[in-house]
Structures are given as structure tokens and as C-alpha cells.
N, CA, C and O of each residue as an XYZ file, in Angstrom:
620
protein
N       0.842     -1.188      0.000
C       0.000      0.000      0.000
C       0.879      1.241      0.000
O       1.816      1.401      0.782
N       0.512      2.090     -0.919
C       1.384      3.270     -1.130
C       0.641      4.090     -0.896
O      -0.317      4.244     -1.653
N       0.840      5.061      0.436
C       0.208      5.695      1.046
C      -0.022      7.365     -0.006
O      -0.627      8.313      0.495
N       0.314      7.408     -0.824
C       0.728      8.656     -1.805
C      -0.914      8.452     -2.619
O      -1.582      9.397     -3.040
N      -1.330      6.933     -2.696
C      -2.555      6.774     -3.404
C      -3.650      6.898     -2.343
O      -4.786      7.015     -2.803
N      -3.547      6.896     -1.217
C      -4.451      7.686     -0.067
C      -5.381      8.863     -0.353
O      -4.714      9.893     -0.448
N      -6.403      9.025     -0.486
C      -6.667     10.191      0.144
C      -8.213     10.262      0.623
O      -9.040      9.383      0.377
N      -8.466     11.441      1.341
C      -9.805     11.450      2.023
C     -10.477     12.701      1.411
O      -9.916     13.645      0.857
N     -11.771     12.514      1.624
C     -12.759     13.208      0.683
C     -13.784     13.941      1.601
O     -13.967     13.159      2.534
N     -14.590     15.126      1.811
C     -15.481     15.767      2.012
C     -16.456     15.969      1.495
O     -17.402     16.604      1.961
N     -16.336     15.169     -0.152
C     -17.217     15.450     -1.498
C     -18.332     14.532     -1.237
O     -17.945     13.388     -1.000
N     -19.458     14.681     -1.214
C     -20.314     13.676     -1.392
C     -20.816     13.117     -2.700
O     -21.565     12.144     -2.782
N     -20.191     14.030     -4.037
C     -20.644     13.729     -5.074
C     -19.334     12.241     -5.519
O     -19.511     11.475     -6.466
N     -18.196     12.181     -4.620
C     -17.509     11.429     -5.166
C     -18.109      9.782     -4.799
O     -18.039      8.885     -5.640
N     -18.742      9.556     -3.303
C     -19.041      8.777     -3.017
C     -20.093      7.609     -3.686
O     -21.256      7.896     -3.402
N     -19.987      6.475     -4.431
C     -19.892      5.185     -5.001
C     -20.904      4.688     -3.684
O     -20.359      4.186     -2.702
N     -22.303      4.847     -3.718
C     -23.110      4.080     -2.221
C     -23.073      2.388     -3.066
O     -23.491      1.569     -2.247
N     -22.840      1.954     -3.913
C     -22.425      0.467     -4.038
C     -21.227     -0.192     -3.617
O     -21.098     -1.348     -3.214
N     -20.249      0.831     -3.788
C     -19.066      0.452     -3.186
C     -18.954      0.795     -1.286
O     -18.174      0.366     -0.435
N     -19.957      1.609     -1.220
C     -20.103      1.881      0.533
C     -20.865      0.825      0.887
O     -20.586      0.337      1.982
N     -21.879      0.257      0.187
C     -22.899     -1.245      0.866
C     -21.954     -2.041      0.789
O     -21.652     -2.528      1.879
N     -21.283     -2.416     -0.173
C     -19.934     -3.525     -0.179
C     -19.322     -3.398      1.210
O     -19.400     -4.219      2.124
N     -18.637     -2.104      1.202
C     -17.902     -2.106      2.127
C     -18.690     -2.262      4.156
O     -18.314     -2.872      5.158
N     -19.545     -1.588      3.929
C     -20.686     -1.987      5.237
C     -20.459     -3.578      5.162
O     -19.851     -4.249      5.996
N     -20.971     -3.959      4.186
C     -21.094     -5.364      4.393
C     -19.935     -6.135      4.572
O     -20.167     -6.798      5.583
N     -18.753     -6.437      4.131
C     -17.792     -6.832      3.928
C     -16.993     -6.522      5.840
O     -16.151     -7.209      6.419
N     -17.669     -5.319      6.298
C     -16.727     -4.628      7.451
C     -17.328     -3.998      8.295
O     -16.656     -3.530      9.215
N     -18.631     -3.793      8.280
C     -19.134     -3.346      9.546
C     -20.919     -4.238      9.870
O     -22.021     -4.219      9.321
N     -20.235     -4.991     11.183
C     -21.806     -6.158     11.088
C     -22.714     -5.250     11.675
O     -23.733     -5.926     11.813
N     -22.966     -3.995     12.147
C     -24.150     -3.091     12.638
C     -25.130     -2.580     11.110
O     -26.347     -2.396     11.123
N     -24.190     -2.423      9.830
C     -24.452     -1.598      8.322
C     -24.747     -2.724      7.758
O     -25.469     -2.496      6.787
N     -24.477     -4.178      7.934
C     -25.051     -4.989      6.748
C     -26.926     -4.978      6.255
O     -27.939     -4.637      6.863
N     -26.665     -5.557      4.820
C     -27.966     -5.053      4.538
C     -28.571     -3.830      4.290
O     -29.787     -3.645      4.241
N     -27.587     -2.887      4.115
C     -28.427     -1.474      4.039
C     -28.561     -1.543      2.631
O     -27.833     -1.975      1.738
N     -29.768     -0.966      2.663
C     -30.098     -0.531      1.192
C     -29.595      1.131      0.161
O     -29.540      2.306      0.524
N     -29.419      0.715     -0.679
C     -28.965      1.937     -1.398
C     -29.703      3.565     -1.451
O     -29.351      4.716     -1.711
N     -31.181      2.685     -0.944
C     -32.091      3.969     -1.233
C     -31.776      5.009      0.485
O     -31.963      6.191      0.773
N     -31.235      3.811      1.268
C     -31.234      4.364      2.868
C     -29.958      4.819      2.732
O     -29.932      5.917      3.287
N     -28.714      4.516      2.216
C     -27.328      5.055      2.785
C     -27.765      6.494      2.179
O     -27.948      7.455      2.927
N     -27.964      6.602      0.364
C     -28.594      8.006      0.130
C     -29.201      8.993      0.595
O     -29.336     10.127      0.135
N     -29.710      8.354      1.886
C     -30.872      9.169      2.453
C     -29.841      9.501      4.337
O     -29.875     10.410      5.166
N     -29.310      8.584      4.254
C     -28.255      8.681      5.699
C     -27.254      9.979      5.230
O     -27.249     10.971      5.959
N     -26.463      9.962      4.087
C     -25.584     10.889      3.511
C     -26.155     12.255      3.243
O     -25.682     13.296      3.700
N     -27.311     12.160      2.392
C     -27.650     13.891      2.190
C     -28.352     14.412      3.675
O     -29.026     15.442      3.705
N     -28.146     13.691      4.731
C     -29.127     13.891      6.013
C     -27.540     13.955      7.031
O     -27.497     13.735      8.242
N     -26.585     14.241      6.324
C     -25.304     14.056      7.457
C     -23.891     14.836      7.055
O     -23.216     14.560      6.063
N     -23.647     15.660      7.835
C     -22.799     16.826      7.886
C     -21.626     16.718      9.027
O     -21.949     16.954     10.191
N     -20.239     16.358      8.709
C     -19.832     15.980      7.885
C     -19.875     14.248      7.575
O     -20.189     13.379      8.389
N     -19.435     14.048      6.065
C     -19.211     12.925      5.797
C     -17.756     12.453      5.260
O     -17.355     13.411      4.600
N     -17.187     11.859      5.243
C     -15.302     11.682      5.202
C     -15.618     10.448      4.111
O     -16.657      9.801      4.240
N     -14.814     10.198      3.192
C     -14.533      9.091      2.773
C     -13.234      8.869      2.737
O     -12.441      9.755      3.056
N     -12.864      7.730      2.367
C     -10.921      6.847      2.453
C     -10.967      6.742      0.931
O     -12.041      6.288      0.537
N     -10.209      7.001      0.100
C      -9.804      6.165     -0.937
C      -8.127      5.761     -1.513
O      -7.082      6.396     -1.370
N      -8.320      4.828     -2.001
C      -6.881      4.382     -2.591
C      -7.208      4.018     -3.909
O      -7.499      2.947     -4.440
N      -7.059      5.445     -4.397
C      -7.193      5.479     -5.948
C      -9.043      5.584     -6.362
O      -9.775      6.532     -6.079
N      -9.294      4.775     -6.823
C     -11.020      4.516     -6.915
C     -11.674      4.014     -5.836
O     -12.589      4.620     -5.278
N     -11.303      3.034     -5.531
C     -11.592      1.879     -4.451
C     -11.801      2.973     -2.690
O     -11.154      3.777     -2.019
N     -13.162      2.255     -2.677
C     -13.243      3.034     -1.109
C     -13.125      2.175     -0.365
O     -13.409      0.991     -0.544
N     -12.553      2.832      0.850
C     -11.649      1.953      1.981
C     -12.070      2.240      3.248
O     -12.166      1.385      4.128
N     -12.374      3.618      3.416
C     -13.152      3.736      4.731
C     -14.093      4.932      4.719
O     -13.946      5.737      3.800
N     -14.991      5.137      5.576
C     -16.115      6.316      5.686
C     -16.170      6.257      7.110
O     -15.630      5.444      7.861
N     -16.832      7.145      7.353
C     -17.634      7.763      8.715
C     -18.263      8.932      8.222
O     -17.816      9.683      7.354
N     -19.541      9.053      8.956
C     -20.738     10.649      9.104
C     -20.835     11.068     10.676
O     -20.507     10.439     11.682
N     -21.351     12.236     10.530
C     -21.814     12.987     11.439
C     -22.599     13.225     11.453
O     -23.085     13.190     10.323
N     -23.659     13.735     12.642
C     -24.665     14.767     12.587
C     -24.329     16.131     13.817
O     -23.973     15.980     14.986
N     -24.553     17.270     13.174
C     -24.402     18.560     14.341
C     -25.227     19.196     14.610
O     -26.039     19.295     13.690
N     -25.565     19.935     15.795
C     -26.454     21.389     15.546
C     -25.281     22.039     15.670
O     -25.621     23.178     15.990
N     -23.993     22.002     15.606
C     -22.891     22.998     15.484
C     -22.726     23.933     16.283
O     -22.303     25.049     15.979
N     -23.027     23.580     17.315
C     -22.777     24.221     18.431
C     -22.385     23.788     19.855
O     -21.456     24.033     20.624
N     -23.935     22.741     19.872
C     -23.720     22.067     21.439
C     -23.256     20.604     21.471
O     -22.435     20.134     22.258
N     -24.020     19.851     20.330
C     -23.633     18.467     20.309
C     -23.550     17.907     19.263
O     -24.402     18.192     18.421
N     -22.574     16.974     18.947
C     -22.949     15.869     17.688
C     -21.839     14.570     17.810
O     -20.709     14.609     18.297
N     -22.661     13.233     17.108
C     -22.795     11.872     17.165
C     -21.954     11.548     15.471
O     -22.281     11.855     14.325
N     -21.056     10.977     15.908
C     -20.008     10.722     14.897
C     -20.697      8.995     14.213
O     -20.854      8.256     15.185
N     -20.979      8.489     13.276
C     -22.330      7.489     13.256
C     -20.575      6.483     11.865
O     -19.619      7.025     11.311
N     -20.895      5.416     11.885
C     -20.970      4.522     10.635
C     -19.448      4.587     10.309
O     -19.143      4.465      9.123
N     -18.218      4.809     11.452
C     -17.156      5.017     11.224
C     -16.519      3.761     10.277
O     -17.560      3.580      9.645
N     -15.868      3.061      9.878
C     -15.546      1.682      8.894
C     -14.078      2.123      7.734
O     -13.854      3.076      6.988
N     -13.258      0.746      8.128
C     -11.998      1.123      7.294
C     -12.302     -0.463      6.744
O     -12.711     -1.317      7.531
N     -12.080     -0.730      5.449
C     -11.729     -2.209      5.138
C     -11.018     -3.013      5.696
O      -9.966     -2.451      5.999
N     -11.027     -3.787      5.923
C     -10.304     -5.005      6.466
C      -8.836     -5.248      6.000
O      -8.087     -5.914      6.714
N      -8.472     -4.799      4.989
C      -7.168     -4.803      4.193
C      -6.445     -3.313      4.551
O      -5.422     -2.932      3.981
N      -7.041     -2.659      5.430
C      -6.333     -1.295      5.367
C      -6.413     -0.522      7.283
O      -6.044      0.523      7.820
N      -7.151     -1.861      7.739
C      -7.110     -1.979      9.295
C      -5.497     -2.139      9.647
O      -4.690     -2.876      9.080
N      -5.258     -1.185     10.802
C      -4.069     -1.194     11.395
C      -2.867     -0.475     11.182
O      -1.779     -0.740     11.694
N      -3.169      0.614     10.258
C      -2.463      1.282      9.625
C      -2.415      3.208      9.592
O      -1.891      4.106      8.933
N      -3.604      2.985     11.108
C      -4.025      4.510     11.195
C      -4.707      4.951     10.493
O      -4.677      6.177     10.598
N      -5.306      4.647      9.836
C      -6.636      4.845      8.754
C      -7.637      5.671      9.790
O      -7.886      6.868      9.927
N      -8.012      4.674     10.340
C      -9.031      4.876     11.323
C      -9.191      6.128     12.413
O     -10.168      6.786     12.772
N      -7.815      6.151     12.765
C      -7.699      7.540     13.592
C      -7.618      8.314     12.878
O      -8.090      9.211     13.577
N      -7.368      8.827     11.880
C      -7.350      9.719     10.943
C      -8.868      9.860     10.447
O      -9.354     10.991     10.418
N      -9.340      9.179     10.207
C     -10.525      9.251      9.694
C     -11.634      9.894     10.460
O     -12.666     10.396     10.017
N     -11.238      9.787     11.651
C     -12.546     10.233     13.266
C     -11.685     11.562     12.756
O     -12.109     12.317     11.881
N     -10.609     11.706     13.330
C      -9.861     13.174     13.792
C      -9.924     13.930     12.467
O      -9.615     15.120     12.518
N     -10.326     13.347     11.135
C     -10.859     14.109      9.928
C     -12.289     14.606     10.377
O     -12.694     15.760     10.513
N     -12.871     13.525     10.549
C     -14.596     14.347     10.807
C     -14.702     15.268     12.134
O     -15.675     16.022     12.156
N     -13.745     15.306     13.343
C     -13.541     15.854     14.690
C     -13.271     16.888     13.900
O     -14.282     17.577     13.763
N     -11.985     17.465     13.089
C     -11.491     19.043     12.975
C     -12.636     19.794     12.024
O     -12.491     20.984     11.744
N     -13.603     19.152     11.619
C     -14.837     19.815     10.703
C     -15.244     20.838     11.260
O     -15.280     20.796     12.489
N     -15.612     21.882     10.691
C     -16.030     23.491     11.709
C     -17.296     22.897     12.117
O     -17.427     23.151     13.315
N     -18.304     22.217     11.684
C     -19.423     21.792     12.588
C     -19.676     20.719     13.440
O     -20.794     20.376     13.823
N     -18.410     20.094     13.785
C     -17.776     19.488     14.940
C     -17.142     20.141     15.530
O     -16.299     19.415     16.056
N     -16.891     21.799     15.989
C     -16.544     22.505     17.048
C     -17.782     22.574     17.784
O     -18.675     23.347     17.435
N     -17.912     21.656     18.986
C     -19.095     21.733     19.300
C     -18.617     21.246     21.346
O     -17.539     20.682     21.531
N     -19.416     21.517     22.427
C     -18.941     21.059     23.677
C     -19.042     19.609     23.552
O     -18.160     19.061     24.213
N     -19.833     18.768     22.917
C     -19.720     17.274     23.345
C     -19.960     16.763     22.332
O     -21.048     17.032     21.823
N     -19.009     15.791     21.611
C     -19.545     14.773     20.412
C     -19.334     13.491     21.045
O     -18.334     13.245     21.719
N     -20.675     12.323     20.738
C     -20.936     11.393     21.212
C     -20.547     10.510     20.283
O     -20.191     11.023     19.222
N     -20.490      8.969     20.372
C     -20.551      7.993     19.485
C     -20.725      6.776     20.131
O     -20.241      6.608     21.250
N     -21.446      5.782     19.484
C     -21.847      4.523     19.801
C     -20.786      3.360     19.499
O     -20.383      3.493     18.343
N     -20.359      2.568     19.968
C     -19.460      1.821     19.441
C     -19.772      0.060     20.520
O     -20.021      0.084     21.725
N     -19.672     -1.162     19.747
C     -19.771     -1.870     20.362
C     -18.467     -3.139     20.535
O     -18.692     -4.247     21.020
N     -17.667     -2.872     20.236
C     -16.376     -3.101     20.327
C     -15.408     -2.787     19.988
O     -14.717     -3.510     19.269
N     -15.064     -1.689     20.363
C     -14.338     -0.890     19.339
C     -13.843      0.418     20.605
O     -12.882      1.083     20.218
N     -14.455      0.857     22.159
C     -13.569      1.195     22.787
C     -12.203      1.559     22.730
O     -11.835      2.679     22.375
N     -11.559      0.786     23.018
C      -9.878      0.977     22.732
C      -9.145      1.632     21.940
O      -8.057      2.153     22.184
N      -9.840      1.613     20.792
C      -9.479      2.527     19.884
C      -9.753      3.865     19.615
O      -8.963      4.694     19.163
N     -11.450      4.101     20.056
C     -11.853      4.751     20.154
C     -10.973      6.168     21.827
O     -11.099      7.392     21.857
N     -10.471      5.570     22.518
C     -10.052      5.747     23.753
C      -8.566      7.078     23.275
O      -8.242      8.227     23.577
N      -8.020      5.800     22.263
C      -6.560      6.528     21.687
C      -7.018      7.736     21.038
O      -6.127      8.436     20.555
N      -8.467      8.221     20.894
C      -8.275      9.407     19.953
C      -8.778     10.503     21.175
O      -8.943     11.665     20.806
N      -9.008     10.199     22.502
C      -9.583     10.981     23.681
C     -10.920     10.610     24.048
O     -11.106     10.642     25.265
N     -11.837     10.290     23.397
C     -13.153      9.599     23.442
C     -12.694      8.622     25.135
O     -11.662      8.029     25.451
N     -13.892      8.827     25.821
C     -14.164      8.431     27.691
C     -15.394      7.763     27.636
O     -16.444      8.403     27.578
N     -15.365      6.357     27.649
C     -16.576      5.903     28.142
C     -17.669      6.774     29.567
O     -17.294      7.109     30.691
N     -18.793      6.890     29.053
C     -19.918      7.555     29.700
C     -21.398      6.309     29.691
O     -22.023      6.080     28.656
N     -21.617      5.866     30.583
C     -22.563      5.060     30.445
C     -23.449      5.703     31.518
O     -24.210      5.063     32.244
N     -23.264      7.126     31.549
C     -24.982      7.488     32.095
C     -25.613      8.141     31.116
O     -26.813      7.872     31.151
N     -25.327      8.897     30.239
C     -26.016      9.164     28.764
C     -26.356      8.862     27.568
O     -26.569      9.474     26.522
N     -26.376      6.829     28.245
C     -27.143      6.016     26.922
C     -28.175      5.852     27.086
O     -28.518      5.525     28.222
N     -29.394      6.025     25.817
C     -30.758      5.250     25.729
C     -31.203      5.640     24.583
O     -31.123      6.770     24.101
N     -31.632      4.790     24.181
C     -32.660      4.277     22.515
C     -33.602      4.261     22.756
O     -34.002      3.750     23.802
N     -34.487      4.907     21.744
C     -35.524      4.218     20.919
C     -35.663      3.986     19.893
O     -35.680      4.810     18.978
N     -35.837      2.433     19.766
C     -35.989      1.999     18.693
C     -37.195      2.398     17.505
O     -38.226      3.008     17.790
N     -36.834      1.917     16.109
C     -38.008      2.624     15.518
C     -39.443      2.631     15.909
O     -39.725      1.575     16.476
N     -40.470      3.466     15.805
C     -41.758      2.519     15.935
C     -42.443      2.557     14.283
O     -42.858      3.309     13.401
N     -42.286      1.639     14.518
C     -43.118      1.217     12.668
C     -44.799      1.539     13.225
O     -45.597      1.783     12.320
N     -45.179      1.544     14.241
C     -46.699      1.581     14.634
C     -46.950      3.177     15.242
O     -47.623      3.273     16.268
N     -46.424      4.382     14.624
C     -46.876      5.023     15.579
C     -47.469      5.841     16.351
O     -47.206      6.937     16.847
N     -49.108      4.442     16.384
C     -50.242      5.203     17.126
C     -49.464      4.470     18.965
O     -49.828      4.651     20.127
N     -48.533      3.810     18.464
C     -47.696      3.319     20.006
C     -47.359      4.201     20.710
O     -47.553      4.051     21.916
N     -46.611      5.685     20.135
C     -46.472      6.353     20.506
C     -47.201      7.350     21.715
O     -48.095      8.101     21.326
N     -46.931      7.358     22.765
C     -48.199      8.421     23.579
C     -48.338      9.436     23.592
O     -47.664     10.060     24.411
N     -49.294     10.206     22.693
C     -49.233     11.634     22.867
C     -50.375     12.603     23.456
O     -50.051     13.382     24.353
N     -51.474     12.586     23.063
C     -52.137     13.010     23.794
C     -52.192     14.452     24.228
O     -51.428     15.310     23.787
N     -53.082     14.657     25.064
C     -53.180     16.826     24.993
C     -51.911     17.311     26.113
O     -51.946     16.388     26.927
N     -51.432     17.731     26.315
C     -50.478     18.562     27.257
C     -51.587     19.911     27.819
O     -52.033     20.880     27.204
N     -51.729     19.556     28.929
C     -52.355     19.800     30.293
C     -51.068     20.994     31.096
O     -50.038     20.641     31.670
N     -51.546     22.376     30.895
C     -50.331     23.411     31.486
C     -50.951     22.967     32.816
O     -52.028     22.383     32.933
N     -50.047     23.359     33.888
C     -50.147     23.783     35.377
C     -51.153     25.014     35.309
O     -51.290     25.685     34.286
N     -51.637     25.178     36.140
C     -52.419     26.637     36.777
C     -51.617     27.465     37.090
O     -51.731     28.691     37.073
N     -50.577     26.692     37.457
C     -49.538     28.543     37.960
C     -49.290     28.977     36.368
O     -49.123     30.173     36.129
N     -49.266     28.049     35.325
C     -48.174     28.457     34.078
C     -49.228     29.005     33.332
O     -48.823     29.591     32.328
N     -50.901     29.014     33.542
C     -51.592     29.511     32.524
C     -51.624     31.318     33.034
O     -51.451     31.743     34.177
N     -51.911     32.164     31.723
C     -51.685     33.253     31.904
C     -52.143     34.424     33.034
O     -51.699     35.569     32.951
């Protein structure tokens, strides 16, 4: 690998989403199965986005989301398997970290084995500011209902 054929991208027009499902699939078991119509819809919905290439061939990605100010969630980080171990990877976070809409007080990220690495770039496990919800495909599940002010709060 001749690192001279390296380089990383900000372009979203360069990004190949067949060669990004390959690569999900091939290298990240959380992304398998995504569909082409969803990564399209993950990418124009995500600021910044980084790609890896060596030459044509994409090698690694990660996205973001910001309000560019207070917080944002670094999502779908992934280097190929042939290009693991070589600093790819830290480079690739600390590409989407120096983005002007990653100057922000707290960027989060999910990771499920992958700690350690995550650790070397400053990233601190926090396990009091996790919780999901999952999709609701149903949602009259959802509870919503009238919002009832207090008496002190009505005018």
C-alpha cells in the first residue's frame, strides 16, 4: 500500500453508495444489509461525511450529525479489512472531529467493540447518557395526547 494513493474526501458527489454497501457489508456487522435507497438518504441527512480512498476503491467512511454548536454523534465510522491497522481509522474520526461543525462542547458515538481505539483518539466511556428508541413502525404506540399546562403556568 502506497500511502501517496491515499486520500480522504469531504465530497459527497464522489461517493460510489455500491461500493459503501460492499464495504458496510464486507466490514461493519451493525451496516449490513443497508439498502442503497437508505445510505442516500443517511448521507444527504449528514454533515460531515469523510470518505478513504486508494485510488477509486473506497476503503473507509464515517458521518456525522451537528447542531454545530452544542452536540454531535459521529455514526458509521468503517476502514476495510485490508487497510485496518495502519491509522486509517484515527485519521478518519480526527478528519470528521477538525470539521467546523464538529466545534461543538460534546460529540458522542456509539461503538460496540471498538472502545480501545476509540479511547486513543480521547473519546471516555460515559454510560450514564445512553438510551434508545428503537423505531416505531406503529406510531399510534407512541403516547401523545393533549399537554395539560399547570395553573400557575396559565396566563
Amino acid at each position: 500500500m502506497k500511502n501517496s494513493q491515499i486520500h480522504f474526501s469531504d465530497r459527497l458527489t464522489e461517493i460510489d453508495l455500491y461500493q459503501l454497501q460492499h464495504l458496510f457489508n464486507l466490514a461493519a456487522f451493525w451496516a449490513k444489509g443497508r439498502s442503497i435507497k437508505d445510505l442516500r438518504t443517511a448521507i444527504a441527512n449528514s454533515k460531515p461525511v469523510i470518505s478513504v480512498w486508494n485510488q477509486e476503491q473506497l476503503i473507509g467512511f464515517a458521518r456525522a450529525a451537528s447542531d454545530g454548536i452544542y452536540r454531535a454523534t459521529i455514526w458509521d465510522v468503517v476502514i476495510h479489512p485490508e487497510y485496518q491497522g495502519k491509522g486509517l481509522g484515527i485519521k478518519l474520526v480526527e478528519t470528521v472531529l477538525a470539521h467546523p461543525v464538529m466545534q461543538v462542547e460534546r460529540v458522542y458515538l456509539m461503538t460496540t467493540n471498538q472502545q480501545k481505539f476509540y479511547e486513543k483518539i480521547g473519546f471516555q466511556t460515559n454510560s450514564t447518557t445512553t438510551m434508545v428508541l428503537y423505531n416505531q413502525t406503529d406510531l399510534s404506540s407512541i403516547p401523545t395526547g393533549e399537554v395539560k399546562l399547570q395553573e400557575s403556568l396559565k396566563g
